[in-house]
C-alpha positions as CSV (number, residue, x, y, z in Angstrom):
1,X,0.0,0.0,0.0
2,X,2.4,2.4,0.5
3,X,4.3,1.6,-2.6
4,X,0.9,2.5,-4.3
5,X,0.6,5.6,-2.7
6,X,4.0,6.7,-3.3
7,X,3.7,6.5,-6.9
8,X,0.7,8.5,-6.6
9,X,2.9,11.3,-5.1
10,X,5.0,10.9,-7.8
11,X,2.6,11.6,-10.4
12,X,2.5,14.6,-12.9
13,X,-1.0,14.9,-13.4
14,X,-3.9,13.2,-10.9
15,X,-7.3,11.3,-12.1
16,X,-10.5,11.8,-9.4
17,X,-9.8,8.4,-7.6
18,X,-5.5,9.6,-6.9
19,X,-6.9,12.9,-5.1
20,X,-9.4,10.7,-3.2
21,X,-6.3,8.5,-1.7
22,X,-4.6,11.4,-1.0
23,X,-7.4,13.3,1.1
24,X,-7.7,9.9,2.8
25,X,-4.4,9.5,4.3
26,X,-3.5,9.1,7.6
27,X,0.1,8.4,9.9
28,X,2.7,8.2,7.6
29,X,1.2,8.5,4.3
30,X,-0.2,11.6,5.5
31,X,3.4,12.6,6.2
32,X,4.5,11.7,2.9
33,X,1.9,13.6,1.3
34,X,2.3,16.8,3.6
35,X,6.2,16.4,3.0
36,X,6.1,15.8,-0.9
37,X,3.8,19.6,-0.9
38,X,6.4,21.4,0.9
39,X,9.2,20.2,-1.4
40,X,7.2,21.4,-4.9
41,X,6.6,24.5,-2.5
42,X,10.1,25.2,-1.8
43,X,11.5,23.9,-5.6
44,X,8.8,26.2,-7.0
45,X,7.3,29.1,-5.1
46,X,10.5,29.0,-3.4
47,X,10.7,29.3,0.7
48,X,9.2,33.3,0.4
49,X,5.5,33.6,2.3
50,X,4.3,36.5,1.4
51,X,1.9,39.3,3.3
52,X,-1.6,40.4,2.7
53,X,-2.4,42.9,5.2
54,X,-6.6,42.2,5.5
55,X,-8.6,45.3,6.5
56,X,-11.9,44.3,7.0
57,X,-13.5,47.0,5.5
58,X,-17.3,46.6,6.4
59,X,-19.4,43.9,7.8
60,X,-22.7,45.5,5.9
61,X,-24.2,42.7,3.6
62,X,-27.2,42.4,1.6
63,X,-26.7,38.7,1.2
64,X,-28.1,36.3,3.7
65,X,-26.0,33.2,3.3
66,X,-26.7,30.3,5.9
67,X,-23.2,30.1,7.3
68,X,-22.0,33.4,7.3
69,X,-22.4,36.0,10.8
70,X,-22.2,38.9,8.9
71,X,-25.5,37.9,7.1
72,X,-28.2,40.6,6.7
73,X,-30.6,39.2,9.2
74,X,-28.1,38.7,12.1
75,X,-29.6,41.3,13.9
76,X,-27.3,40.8,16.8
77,X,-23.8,41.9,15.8
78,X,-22.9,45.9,15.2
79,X,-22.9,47.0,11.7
80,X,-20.1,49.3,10.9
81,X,-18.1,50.6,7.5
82,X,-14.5,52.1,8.1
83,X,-14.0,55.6,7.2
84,X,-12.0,56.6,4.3
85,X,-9.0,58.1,6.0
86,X,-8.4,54.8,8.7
87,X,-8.7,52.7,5.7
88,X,-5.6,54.7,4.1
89,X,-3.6,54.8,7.1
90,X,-4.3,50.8,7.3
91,X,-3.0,50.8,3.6
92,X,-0.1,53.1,4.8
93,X,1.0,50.7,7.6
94,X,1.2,48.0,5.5
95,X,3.1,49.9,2.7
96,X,5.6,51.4,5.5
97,X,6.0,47.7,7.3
98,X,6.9,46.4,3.5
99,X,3.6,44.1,3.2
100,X,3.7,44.3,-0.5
101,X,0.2,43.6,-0.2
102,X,-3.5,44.3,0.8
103,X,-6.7,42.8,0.9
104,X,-9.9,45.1,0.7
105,X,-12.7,42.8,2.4
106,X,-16.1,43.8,2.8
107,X,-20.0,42.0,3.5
108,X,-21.5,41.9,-0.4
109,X,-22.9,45.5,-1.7
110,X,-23.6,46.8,-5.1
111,X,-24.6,49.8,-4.2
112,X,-23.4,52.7,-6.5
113,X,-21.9,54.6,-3.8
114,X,-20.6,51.5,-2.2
115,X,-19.4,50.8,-5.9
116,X,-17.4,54.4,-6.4
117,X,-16.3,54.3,-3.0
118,X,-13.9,51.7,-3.0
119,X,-13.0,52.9,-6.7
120,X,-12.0,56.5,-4.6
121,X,-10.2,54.2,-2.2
122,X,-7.8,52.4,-4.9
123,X,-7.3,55.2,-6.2
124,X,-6.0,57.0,-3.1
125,X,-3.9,53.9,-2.7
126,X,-2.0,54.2,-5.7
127,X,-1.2,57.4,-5.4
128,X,-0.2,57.9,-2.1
129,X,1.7,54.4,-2.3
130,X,3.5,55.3,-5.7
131,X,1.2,52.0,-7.0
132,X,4.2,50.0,-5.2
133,X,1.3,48.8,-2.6
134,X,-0.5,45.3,-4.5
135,X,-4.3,45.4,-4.0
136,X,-6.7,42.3,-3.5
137,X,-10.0,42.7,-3.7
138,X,-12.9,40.1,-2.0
139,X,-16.0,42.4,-2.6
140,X,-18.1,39.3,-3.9
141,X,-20.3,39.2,-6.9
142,X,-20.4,42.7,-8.9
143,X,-20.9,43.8,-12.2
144,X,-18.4,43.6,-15.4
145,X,-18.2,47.2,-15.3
146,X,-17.8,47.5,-11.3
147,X,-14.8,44.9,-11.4
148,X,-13.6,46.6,-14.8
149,X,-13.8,50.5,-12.8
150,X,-12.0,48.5,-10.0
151,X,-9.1,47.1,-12.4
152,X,-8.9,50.4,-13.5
153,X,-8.4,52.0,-10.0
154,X,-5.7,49.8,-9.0
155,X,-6.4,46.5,-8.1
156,X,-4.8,43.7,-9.7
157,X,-6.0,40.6,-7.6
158,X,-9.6,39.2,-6.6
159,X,-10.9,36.6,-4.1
160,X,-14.2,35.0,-4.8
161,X,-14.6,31.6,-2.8
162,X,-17.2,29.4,-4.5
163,X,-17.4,28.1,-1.0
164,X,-18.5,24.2,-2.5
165,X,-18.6,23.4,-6.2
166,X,-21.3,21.0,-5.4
167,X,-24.3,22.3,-6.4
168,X,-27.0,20.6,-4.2
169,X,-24.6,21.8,-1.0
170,X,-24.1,25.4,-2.3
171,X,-28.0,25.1,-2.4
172,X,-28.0,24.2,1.0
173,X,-25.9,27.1,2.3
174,X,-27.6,29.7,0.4
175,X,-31.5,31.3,0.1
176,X,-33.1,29.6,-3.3
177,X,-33.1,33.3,-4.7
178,X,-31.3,35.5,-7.8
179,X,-29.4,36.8,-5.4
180,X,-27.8,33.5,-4.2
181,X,-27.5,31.9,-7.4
182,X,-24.6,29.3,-8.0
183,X,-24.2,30.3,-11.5
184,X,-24.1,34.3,-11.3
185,X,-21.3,33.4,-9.0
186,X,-19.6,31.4,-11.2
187,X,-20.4,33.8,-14.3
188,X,-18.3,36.4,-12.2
189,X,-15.5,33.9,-11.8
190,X,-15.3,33.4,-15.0
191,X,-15.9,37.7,-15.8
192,X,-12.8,38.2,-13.2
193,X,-10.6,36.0,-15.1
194,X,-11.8,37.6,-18.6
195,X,-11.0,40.9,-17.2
196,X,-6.9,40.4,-16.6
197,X,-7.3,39.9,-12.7
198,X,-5.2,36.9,-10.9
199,X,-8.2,35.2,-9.7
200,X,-8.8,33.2,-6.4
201,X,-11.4,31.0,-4.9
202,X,-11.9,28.9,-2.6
203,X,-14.4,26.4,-0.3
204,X,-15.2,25.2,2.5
205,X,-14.3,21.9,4.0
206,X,-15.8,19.9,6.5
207,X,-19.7,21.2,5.9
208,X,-22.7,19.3,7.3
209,X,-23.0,16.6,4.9
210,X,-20.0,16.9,2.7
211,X,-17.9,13.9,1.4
212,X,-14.4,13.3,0.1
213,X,-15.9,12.9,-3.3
214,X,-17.3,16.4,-3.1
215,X,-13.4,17.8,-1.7
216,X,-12.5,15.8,-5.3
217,X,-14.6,17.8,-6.8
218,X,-13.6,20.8,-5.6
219,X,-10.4,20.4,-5.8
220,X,-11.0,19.1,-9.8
221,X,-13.1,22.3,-10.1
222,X,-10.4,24.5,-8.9
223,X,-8.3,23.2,-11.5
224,X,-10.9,23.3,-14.3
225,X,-11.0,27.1,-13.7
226,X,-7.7,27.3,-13.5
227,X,-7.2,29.6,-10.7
228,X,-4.6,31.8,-10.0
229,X,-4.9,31.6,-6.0
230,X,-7.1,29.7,-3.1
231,X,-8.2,30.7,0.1
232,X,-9.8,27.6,2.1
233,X,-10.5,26.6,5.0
234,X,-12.3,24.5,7.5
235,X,-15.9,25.6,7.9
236,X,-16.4,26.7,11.4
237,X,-20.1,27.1,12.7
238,X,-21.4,30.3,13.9
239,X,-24.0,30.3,16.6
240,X,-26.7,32.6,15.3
241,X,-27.1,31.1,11.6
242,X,-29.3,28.9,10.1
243,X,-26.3,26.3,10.1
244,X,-25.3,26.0,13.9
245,X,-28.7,23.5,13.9
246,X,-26.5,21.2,11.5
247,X,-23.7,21.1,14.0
248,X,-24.6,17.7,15.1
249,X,-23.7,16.7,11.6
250,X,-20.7,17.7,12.1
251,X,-16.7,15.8,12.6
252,X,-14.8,17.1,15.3
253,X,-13.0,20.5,14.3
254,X,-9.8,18.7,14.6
255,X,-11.0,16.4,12.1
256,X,-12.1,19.6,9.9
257,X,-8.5,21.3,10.4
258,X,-6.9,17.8,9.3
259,X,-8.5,17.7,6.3
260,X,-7.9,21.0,5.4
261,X,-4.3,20.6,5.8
262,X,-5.0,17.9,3.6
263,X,-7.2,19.7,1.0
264,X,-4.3,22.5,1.0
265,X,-1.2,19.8,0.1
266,X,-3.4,17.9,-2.5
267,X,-3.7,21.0,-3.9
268,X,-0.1,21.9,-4.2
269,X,0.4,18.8,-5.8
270,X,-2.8,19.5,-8.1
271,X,-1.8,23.1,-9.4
272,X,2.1,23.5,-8.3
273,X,2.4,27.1,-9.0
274,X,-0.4,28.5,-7.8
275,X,-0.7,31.0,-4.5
276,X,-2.5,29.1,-1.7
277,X,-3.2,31.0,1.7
278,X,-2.8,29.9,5.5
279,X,-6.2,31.0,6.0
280,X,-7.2,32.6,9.5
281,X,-9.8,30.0,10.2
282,X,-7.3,27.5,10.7
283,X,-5.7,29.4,13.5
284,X,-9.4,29.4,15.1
285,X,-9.0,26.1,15.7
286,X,-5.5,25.0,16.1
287,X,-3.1,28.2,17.6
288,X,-0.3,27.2,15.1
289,X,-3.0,26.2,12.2
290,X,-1.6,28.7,9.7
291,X,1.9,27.6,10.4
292,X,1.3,24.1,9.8
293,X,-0.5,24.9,6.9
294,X,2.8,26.8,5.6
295,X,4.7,23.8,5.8
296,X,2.5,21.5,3.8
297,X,2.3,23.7,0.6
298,X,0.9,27.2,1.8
299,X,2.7,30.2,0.9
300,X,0.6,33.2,1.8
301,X,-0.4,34.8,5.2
302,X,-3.2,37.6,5.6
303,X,-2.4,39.6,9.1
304,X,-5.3,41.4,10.0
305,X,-4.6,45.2,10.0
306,X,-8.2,46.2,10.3
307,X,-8.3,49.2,13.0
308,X,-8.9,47.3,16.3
309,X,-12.4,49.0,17.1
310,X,-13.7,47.0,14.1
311,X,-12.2,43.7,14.8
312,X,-14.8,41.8,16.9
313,X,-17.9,43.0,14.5
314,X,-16.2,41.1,11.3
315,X,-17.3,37.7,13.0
316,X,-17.7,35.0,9.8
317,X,-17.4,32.2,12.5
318,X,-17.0,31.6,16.3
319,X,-13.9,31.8,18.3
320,X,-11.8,34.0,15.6
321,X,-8.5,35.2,16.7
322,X,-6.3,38.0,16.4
323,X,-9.5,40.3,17.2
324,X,-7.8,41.7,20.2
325,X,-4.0,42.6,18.9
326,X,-2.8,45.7,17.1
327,X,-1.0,45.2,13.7
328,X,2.2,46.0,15.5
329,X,2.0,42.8,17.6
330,X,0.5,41.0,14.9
331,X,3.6,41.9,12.6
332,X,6.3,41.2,14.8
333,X,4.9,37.9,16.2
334,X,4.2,36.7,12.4
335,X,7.9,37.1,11.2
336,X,8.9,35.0,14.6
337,X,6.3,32.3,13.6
338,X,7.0,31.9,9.6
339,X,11.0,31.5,10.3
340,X,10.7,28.8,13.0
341,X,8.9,27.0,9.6
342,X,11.7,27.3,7.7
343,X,10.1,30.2,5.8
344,X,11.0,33.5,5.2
345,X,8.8,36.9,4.6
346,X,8.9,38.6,1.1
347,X,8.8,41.8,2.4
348,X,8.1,45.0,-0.5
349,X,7.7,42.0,-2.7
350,X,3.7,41.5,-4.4
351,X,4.7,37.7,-4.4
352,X,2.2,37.5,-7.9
353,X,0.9,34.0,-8.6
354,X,3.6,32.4,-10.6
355,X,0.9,30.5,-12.0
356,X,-0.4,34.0,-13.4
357,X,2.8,34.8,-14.8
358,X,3.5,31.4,-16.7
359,X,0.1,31.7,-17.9
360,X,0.9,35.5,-19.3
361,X,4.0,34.0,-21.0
362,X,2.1,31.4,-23.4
């Protein structure tokens, strides 16, 4: 057996039923496989993890997603939007710590001062950051001409998690309405990719109900689309959705974070040049999640530079860290954590998807 499996480590290119074995190791296989994503990490990507300062910009939604706290009928958490000039001097911190990088992150709005708002915003940012400062947006589904106006103002990189490619579990995390419609999100996918952005996605793993076969198919889908990035993570239940009464469903959320560690080394073996985050819901569960993730075939970490008043109102999920440190602490405790994984930061450095670039060069 473990001859078999490590020939399918070896592989160049991987059929349905290879990913399945891989997302179903254990002990030392699940070694192996954890070990064989670090190396193409380290041959490829290189030993570089590189920053994306997150600032959180507004926890206002108008969609009502089942899993989500920020959905529009919480009426229990605080609504709030960040004002123009703290988002700026988050940007500035990041540009004057050497990030290289932002992400802009907001609830879902359309509205068209919402829309010119954040177009003001990037545009701010590139000026007053020389356009050394790379932008990411993750402002959910919007128009072709909203993410075209956006391109335009300065970003260059967009984060659209699909959440499940499945469509009978997307149904089952979402209202049956135009608004939450599997296919407008995949149309704008698909618009983001047509429009010059690097384009990420992402789902989530460990959902009431959700096989191996359907991680396959995510992971299969992810390829299919040819993405540029991923941000995934184990879903983590929050208490006032319409989820939390699926929570006896549920595997333990160790068994969640395993699996994710999992889903994010079968990946690096999937797409080997791609840009794959240490997301900050692995860190809800395990204290060194995000490390660990870096050492089986993550590359990027997002440190929350969102201006600490904010912090506790952008609650996706239960038992989120970092709500209670300011960037400074956040900063200097990352760079301690990253080198004891044999990693270094990329600081001033974008770090691009090489994936993006290669595909640029055909």
């Amino acid at each position: 057996m473990q001859k078999i499996f490590s020939s399918i480590l070896a592989l160049e290119s991987f059929e349905a039923s290879d990913l399945k074995v891989l997302l179903n190791s254990e002990g030392e296989q699940k070694k192996a496989l954890f070990e064989k994503a670090n190396e193409i990490k380290q041959s490829i990507i290189g030993n570089k993890v590189f920053f994306r300062g997150i600032i959180e910009y507004s926890n206002v939604c108008q969609k009502d997603c089942f899993y989500c706290g920020i959905r529009k009928s919480n009426k229990k958490i605080k609504r709030y939007t960040v004002s123009d000039p703290e988002v700026i001097d988050a940007a500035l911190f990041a540009f004057k710590n050497r990030y290289g990088s932002i992400v802009l992150q907001s609830g879902e709005m359309t509205s068209p001062a919402f829309v010119e708002r954040i177009e003001n915003l990037l545009r701010q940012i590139r000026l007053l950051t020389n356009g050394q400062l790379g932008v990411t947006l993750s402002m959910g589904e919007q128009s072709e001409e909203t993410y075209q106006r956006w391109k335009n103002a300065g970003a260059h990189r967009y984060l659209l998690r699909i959440e499940s490619s499945n469509r009978q579990l997307y149904a089952q995390m979402h209202p049956n309405d135009a608004m939450h419609n599997f296919d407008r999100r995949l149309d704008c996918l698909k618009l983001l990719k047509k429009l010059g952005y690097q384009v990420g996605t992402g789902v989530m793993i460990g959902l009431p109900g959700q096989t191996i076969d359907n991680l396959v198919e995510d992971l299969l889908f992810m390829k299919e689309l040819d993405i540029d990035m991923c941000g995934m993570g184990p879903y983590l239940e929050h208490e006032d959705t319409p989820m939390y009464e699926k929570r006896e469903m549920l595997d333990s959320q160790k068994q969640r974070f395993d699996l994710a560690l999992k889903m994010v080394a079968t990946l690096r073996l999937l797409m080997k040049d791609i840009n794959i985050a240490a997301t900050t819901a692995l860190q809800a569960i395990d204290p060194l999640g995000r490390e660990k993730a870096l050492k089986c075939g993550a590359n990027i970490i997002m440190p929350n530079i969102t201006p600490a008043k904010y912090r506790t109102d952008y609650k996706l999920y239960e038992n989120k860290p970092c709500t209670d440190e300011a960037a400074d602490d956040c900063l200097s405790c990352l760079d301690v954590r990253i080198s004891l994984t044999g990693n270094k930061v990329g600081y001033g450095q974008w770090g691009d998807s090489q994936h993006f670039k290669n595909k640029k060069h055909l």
